[in-house]
N, C-alpha and C positions, 0 to 999 in steps of 0.2 A: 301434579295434575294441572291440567291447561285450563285456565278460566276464561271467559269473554274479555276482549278490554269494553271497559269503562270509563265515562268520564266523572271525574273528579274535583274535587275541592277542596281545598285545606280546613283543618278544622275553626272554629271561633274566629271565623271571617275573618281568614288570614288570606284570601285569596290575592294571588297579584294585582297588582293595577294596571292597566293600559301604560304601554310603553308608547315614549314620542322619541325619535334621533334627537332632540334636546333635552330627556330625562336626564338629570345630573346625579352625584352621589348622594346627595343629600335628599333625594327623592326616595327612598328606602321605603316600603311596603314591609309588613310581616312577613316571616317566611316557614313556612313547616310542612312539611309530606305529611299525608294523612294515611299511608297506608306501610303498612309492612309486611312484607314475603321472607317466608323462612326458603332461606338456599344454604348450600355445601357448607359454606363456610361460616354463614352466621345467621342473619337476618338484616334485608335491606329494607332501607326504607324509600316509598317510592311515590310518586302522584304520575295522574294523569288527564290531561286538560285538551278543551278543546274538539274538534269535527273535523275528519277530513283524513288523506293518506300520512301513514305513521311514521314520525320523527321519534328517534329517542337519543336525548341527549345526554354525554356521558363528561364530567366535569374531571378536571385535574389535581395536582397538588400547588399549593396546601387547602385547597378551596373546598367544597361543597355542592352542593345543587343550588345553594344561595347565588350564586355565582350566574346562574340561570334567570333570575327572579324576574327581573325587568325587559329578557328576550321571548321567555314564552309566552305573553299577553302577545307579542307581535306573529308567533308562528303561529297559537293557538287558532286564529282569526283564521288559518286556510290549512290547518291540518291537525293532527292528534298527536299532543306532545308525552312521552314519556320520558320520564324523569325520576334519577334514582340518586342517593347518596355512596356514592364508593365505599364496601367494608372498611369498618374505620374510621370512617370520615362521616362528617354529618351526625347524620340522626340513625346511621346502620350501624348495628355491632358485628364484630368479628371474634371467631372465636378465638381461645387461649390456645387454640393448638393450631392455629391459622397464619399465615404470613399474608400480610396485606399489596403480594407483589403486581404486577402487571396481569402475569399469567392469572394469579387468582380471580380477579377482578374481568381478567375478558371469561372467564370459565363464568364467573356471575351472570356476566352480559349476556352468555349466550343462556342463561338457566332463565332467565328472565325472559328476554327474547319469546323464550318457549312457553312461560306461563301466562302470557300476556297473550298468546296464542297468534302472533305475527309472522307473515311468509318472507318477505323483505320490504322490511322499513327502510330508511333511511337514517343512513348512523351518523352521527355528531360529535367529535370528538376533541376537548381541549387539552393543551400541554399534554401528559402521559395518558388522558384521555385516549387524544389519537393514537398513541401505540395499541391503544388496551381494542378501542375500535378495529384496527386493523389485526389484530393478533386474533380477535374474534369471528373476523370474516376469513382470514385467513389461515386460522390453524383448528378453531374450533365450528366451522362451519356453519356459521351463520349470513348467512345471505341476505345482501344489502342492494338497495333497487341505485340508491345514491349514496355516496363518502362525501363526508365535510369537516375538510383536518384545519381545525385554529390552532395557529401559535401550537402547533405538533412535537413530540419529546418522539422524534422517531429515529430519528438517522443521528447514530452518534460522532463525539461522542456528546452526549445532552445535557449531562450534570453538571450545576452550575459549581462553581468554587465554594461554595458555601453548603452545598447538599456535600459535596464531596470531604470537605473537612469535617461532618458531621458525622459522616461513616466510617471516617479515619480517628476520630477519637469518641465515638458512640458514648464511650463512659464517663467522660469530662460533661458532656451535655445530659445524659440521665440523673449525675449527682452535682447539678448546678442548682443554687437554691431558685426556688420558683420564681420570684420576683426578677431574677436577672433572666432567666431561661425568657418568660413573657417578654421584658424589653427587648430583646431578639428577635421574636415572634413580631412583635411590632414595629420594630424596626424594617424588615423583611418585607413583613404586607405592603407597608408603605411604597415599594419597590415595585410594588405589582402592575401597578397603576400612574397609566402617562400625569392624570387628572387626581387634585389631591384627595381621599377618602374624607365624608362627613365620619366627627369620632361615632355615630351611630352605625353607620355601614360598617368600618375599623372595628370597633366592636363586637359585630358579628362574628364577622371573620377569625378576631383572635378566639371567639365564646369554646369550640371548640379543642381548641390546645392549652385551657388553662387552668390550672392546679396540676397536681402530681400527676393523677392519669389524663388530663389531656397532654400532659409532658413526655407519659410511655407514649400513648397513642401517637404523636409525631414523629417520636424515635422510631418506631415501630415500621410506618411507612416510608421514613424517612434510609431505614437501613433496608429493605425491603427493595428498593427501586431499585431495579437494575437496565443496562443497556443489554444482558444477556436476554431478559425477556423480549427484545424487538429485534436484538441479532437475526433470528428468523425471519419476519416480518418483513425485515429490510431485505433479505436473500432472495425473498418471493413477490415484491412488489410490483415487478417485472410482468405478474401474473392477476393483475388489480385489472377488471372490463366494466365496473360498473363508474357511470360519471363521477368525477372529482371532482373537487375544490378544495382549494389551499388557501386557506383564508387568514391572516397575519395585520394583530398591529402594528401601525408603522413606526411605535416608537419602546416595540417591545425593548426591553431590558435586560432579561432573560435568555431570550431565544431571538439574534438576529434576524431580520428579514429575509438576510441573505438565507439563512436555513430554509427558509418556506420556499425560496427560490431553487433549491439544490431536492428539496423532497418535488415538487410540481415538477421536473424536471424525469425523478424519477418514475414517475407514475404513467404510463401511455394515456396521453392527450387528457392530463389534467389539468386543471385553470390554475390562474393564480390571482389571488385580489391582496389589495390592500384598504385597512380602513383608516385613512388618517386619522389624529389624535387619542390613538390608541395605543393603550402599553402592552403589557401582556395580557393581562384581566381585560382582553377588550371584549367582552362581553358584560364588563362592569365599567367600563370608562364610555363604550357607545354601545347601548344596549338595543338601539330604536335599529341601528345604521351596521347592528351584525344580524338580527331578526331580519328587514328586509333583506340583505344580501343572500342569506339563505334561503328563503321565501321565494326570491327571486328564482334564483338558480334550480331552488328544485321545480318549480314551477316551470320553465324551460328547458330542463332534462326530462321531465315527464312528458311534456310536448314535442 
């Protein structure tokens, strides 16, 4: 059933705080979605913030809508940000007979999409974000007025060395005792990001993968991810009309520059930006300075 969107607020005055292009990691707000939608595959959990034409922004791996925290103060200012946690990830459950793939996750988007009751928003998409966006507009038929692919897991192949050893011995990493599995986990985040994490932000970001079942649930998503889910994606790109942006930190770690370079490339008459001192998380490393660029941008494709 379709309900009006709404604007929103996190509970017990968790609400974001104004972001500045000098907001640092150590500037951390609370963070928690206040609402939850039952779809297919589980239950997500989702916020919505802000006045103005519809943004919804879709977070990557191994992140969360946390990830988001300090850009929606900036978009909320000139549009209505939705905001959801990936099945899995976050504060959304998945269920026990669900895979927490690309495909599932754009099938979300578009169930959500529809109960929010939106005609074409503007989609936002980071690391496998982007593919799950484009998979959505593209195979599940959700209509996008603008695309904005950050630091995109689209054009393979995507998987970093380390995702990839983890699918090649999945059982070595299920039956690691917690404590080392975590030093991993943190070791890893730490990578994410050009700019070092306050241990408060770090903390966040690990809260979710830690003990036993944040250890399935990483494995989970982590074997889950495939370049088969964007295989299509990339075959139809060809077929992308609504405005783009390719938008990439410049000192991703992850996902070369060069990659944003080779996806803008494939897209008819997509942009391409960079945000200096940003890693991959650049939405965590310049939160003020990926807010306005998109702000921007949509604001100029709309005109």
């Amino acid at each position: 059933m379709r309900t009006p969107a709404t604007t929103n607020t996190p509970a017990t005055d968790t609400r974001p705080t104004t972001s500045t292009p000098a907001m640092t990691h150590a500037q951390t707000p609370p963070w928690r979605l206040p609402d939850r939608v039952p779809v297919t595959g589980g239950e997500a959990a989702t916020g919505v913030f802000g006045e103005g034409p519809a943004v919804v922004l879709v977070h990557g791996t191994p992140a969360s809508s946390y990830l988001w925290r300090n850009a929606v103060p900036v978009l909320a200012r000139h549009h209505t940000v939705y905001v959801w946690d990936l099945l899995g990830f976050g504060d959304s459950r998945i269920t026990r007979d669900a895979v927490p793939s690309i495909a599932r996750q754009a099938r979300t988007l578009a169930e959500l999409v529809a109960h929010w009751d939106l005609d074409a928003p503007a989609l936002v998409g980071h690391d496998i974000g982007g593919g799950i966006v484009l998979r959505a507009h593209l195979l599940e038929g959700v209509r996008a007025s603008r695309l904005a692919l950050l630091d995109a897991a689209v054009l393979g192949p995507w998987n970093t060395p380390f995702t990839e050893h983890q699918q090649r011995h999945a059982e070595a990493y299920r039956t690691m005792p917690a404590p080392v599995f975590d030093d991993l986990v943190a070791a890893r985040l730490r990578t994410a990001c050009h700019r070092p994490m306050s241990e408060t932000t770090a903390a966040a970001y690990r809260a979710p993968w830690a003990g036993d079942e944040g250890r399935r649930r990483w494995l989970d998503q982590v074997c889950a991810v495939s370049f088969e889910d964007t295989r299509e994606v990339v075959a139809r790109l060809g077929e992308v009309t609504a405005p783009t942006l390719v938008l990439w930190g410049a000192e991703d770690q992850w996902l070369p520059p060069a990659t944003g370079d080779r996806l803008a490339a494939a897209i008819p008459g997509a942009e391409r930006a960079t945000i200096p001192g940003a890693g991959h998380f650049l939405a965590e490393d310049r939160p003020g300075e990926t807010g306005e660029a998109l702000v921007e941008f949509f604001g100029r494709t709309a005109g």
